[in-house]
C-alpha positions in Angstrom: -5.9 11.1 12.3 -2.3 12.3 10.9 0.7 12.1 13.6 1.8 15.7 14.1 5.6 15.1 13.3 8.3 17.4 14.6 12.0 17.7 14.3 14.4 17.5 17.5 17.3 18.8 18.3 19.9 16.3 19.5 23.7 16.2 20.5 24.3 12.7 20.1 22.8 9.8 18.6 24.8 7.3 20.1 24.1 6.6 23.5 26.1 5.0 26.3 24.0 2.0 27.9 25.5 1.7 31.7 23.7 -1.5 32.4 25.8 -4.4 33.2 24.0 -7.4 31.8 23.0 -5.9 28.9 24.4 -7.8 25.5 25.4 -4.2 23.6 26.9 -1.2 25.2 25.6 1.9 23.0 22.0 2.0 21.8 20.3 4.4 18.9 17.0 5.9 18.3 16.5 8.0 15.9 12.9 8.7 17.0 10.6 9.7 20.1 7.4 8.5 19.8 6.2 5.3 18.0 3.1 5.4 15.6 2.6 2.0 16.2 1.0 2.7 19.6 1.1 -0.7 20.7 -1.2 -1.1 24.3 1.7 -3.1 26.2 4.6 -0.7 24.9 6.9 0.2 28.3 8.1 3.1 26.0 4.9 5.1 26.2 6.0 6.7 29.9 9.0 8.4 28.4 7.2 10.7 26.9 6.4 12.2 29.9 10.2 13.5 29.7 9.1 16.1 26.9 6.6 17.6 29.4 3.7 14.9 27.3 1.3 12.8 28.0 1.9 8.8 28.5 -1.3 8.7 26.9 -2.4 8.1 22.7 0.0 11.4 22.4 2.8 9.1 22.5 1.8 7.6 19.0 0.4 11.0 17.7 3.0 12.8 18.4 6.2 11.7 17.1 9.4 13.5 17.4 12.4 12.8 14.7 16.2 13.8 15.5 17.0 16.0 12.9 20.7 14.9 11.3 21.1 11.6 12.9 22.8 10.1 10.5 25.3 13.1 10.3 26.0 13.0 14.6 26.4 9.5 14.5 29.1 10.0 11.9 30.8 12.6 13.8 30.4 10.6 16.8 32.1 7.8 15.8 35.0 9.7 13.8 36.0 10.7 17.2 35.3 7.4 18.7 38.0 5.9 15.9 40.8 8.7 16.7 40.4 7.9 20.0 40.4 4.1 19.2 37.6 3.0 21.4 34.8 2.0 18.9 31.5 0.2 19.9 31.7 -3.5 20.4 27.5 -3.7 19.7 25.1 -1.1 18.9 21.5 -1.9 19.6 18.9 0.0 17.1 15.7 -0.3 18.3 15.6 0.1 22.5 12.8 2.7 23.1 10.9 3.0 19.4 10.4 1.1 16.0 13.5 2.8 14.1 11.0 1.4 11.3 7.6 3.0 12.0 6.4 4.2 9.2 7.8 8.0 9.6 10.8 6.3 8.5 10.0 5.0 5.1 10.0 8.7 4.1 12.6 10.2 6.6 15.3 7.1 6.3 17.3 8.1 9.7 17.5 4.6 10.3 18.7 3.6 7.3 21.0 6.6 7.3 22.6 5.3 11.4 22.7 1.9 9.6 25.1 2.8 6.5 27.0 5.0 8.7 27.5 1.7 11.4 28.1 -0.2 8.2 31.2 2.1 7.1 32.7 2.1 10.3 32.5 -1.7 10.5 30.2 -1.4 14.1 28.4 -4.4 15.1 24.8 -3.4 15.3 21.4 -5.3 16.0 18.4 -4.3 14.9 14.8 -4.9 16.7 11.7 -4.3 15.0 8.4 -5.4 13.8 8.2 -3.4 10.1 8.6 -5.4 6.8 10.6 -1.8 5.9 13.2 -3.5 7.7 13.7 -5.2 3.7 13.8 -1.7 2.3 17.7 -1.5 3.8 18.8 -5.4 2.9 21.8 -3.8 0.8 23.3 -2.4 4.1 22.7 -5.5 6.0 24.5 -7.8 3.6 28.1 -5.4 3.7 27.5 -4.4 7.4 28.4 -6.5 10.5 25.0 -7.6 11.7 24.7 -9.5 14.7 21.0 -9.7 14.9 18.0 -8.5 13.2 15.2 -9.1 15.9 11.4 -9.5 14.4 8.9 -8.5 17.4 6.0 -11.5 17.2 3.6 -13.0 20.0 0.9 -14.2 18.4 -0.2 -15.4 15.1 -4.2 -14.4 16.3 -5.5 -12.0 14.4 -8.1 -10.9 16.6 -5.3 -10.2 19.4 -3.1 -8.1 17.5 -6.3 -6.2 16.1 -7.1 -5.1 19.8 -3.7 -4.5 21.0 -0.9 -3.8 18.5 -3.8 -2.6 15.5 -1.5 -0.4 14.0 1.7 -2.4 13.7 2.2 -4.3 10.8 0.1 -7.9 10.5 1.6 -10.9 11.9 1.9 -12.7 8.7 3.9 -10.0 7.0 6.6 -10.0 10.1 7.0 -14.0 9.5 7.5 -13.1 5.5 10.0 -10.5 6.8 11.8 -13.3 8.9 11.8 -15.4 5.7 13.0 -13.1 3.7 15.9 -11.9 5.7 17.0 -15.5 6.3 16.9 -16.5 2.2 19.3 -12.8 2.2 21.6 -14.7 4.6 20.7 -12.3 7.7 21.1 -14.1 10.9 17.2 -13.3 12.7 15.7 -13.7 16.3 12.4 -13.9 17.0 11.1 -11.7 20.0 8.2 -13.6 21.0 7.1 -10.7 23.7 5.1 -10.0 25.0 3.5 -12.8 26.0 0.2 -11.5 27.6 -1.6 -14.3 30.2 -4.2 -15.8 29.2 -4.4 -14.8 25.6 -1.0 -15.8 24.2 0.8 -18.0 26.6 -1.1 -21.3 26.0 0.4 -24.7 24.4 -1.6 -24.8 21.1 -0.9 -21.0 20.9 3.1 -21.3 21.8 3.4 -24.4 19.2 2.0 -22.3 16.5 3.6 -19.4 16.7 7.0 -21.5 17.3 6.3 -23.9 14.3 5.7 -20.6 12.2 9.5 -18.9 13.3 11.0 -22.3 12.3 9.3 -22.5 9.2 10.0 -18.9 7.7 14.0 -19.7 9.1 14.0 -17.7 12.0 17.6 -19.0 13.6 17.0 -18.2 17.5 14.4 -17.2 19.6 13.7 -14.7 23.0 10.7 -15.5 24.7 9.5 -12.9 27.6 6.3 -12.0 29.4 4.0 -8.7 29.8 5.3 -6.2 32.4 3.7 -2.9 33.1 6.4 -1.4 34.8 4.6 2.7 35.5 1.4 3.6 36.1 0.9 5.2 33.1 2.0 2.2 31.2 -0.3 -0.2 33.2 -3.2 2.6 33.5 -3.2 2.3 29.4 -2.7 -1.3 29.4 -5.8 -2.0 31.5 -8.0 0.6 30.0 -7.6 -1.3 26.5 -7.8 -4.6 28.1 -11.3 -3.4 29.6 -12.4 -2.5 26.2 -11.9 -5.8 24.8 -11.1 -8.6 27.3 -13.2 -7.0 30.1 -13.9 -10.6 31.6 -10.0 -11.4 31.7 -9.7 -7.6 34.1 -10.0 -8.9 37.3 -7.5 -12.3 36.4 -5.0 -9.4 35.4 -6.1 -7.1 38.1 -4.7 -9.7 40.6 -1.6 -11.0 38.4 -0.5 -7.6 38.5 -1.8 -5.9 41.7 0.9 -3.8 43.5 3.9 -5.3 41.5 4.9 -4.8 37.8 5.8 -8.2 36.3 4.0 -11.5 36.6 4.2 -13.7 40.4 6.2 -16.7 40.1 3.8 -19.1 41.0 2.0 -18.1 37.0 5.4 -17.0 35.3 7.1 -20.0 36.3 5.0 -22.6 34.5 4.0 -20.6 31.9 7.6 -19.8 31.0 8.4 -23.2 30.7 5.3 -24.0 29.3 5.9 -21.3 26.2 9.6 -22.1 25.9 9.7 -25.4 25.8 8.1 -25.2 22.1 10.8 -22.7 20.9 12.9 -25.4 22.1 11.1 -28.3 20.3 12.1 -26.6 17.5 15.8 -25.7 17.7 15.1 -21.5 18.4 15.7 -21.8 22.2 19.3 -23.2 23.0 20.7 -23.3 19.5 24.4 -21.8 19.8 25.2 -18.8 18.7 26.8 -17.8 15.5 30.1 -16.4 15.3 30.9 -12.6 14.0 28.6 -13.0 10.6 29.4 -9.2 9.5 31.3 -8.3 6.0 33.8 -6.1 5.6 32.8 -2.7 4.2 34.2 -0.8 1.2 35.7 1.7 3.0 38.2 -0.6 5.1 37.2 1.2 8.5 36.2 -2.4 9.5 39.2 -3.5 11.5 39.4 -0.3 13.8 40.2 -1.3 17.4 36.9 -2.3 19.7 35.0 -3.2 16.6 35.5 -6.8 17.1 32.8 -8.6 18.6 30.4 -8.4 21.2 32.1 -9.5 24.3 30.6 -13.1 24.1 27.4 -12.1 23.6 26.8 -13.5 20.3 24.4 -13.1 18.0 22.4 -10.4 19.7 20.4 -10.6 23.2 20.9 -13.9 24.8 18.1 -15.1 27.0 15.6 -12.6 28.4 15.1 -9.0 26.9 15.5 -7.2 30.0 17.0 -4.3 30.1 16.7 -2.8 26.6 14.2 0.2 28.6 16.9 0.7 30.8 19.1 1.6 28.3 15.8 3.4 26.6 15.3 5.3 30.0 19.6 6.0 30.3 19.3 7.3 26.7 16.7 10.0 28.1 17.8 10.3 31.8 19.7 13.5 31.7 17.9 16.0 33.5 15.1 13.9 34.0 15.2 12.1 37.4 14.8 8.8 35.6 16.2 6.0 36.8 17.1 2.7 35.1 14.4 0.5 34.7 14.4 -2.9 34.0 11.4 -3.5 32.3 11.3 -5.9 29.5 11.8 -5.0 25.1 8.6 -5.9 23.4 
């Protein structure tokens, strides 16, 4: 069944992100909507803020803001007049910016080279090889981060829950091919869903795979269904495949939307501590690896760094649906959420 694709109107590309703790300060999406239609994604609900359904609409139905690249341009001439440019842009909070709309669209790549000019700092979070389509932009722009979304290696999992994202193996040739280009990459190893993904044997080999393809840091976080209509979809393709593992999950997640303690707490440390083994989890930070662009707009005041923060998100990915939801609040009633980038 073909996605039914329709253009947006939008003021602004680059939005504000008003949460605190959160590594970047402005995020993009130059799409509503994900075709990737992955079970566990936190994004699905904010559909509901374009009067749709949180249900398979949200990966059918994929809205594209017409002239991204061209706002985001505008938007950051003024920023430079006014000499306040971002210090980190994240690309990626809500939707792929590389599902596969994109390889014919290219807003993405459009927001990138317009970042790239302007000498922005930028991350970039996905789980698309297409990513590789835009390594000339990456090597002149001032990347802090490009993320690569992974949590299993198991075929069989990703079949029933992610089917229509791209295949593990070809995000680990991503990784290795964006490390040989001399892009700094992090691993997003979320989620990591109880029971299925979260054991030793599976932790050490999806670890020992990162390492190998030269994956430089890693983020480790676990499933949270955060709204009904995220958990309600969750469960209901969980029953479908796993139906033995519903009632485990049924009381994991009863009444609250992350995992209790008394099972996050072990398995966290269980999970991270083979990131760790291998130099992802607690490796320092890279300094500022951008280049300067042609144009010479790179040394415009604001553009230089990323407040300590590094090489993109530090730690756990919380918060990247609050800026998601703060990108789409207006109007809405939506409040931040901290739910957790997957």
């Amino acid at each position: 069944m073909r996605p039914t694709l329709e253009p947006m109107a939008a003021k602004t590309i680059l939005n504000r992100v008003r949460v605190p703790a959160m590594p970047f300060d402005w995020s993009i999406n130059p799409y509503r909507g994900c075709q990737h239609g992955c079970s566990f994604c936190y994004a699905r609900s904010t559909h509901a803020f374009l009067g749709r359904p949180a249900d398979d609409t949200f990966q059918r139905h994929i809205y594209w803001k017409e002239g991204a690249p061209d706002i985001l341009r505008g938007q950051l001439a003024r920023m430079a007049r006014l000499g306040r440019m971002p210090g980190h842009v994240a690309v990626g909070t809500a939707t792929d910016p590389y599902q596969p709309l994109e390889a014919k669209a290219k807003l993405t790549r459009g927001c990138l080279e317009v970042l790239a000019d302007y000498g922005v700092p930028f991350s970039v979070t996905t789980r698309s090889p297409l990513v590789l389509r835009d390594l000339d932009i990456l090597r002149r722009a001032r990347v802090l981060s490009v993320n690569i979304s992974l949590h299993t290696l198991d075929m069989r999992i990703w079949r029933r829950f992610e089917p229509a994202s791209p295949a593990p193996w070809r995000r680990l040739e991503t990784i290795a091919r964006l490390a040989d280009a001399g892009i700094p990459v992090t691993v997003f190893a979320a989620p990591m869903l109880p029971y299925l993904t979260d054991t030793r044997k599976a932790a050490a080999e999806l670890a020992e795979a990162c390492a190998a393809a030269g994956a430089g840091r890693a983020m480790v976080d676990f499933l949270r269904l955060q709204t009904p209509e995220v958990k309600q979809w969750f469960f209901g393709t969980l029953e479908r495949h796993d139906p033995e593992l519903v009632p485990a999950y049924g009381r994991l997640y009863y009444m609250r939307a992350g995992l209790p303690d008394s099972y996050l707490r072990p398995a966290r440390e269980r999970v991270e501590a083979e990131f760790r083994r291998r130099g992802l989890i607690g490796r320092k930070p890279k300094e500022d690896v951008g280049r300067t662009p042609v144009d010479g707009r790179f040394g415009a005041e604001g553009t230089g760094g990323t407040d300590g923060s590094g090489a993109g998100p530090v730690g756990r990915a919380d918060g990247h649906a609050a800026a998601a939801c703060d990108e789409e609040r207006a109007g809405s009633g939506c409040t931040p959420l901290q739910l957790t980038l997957f």
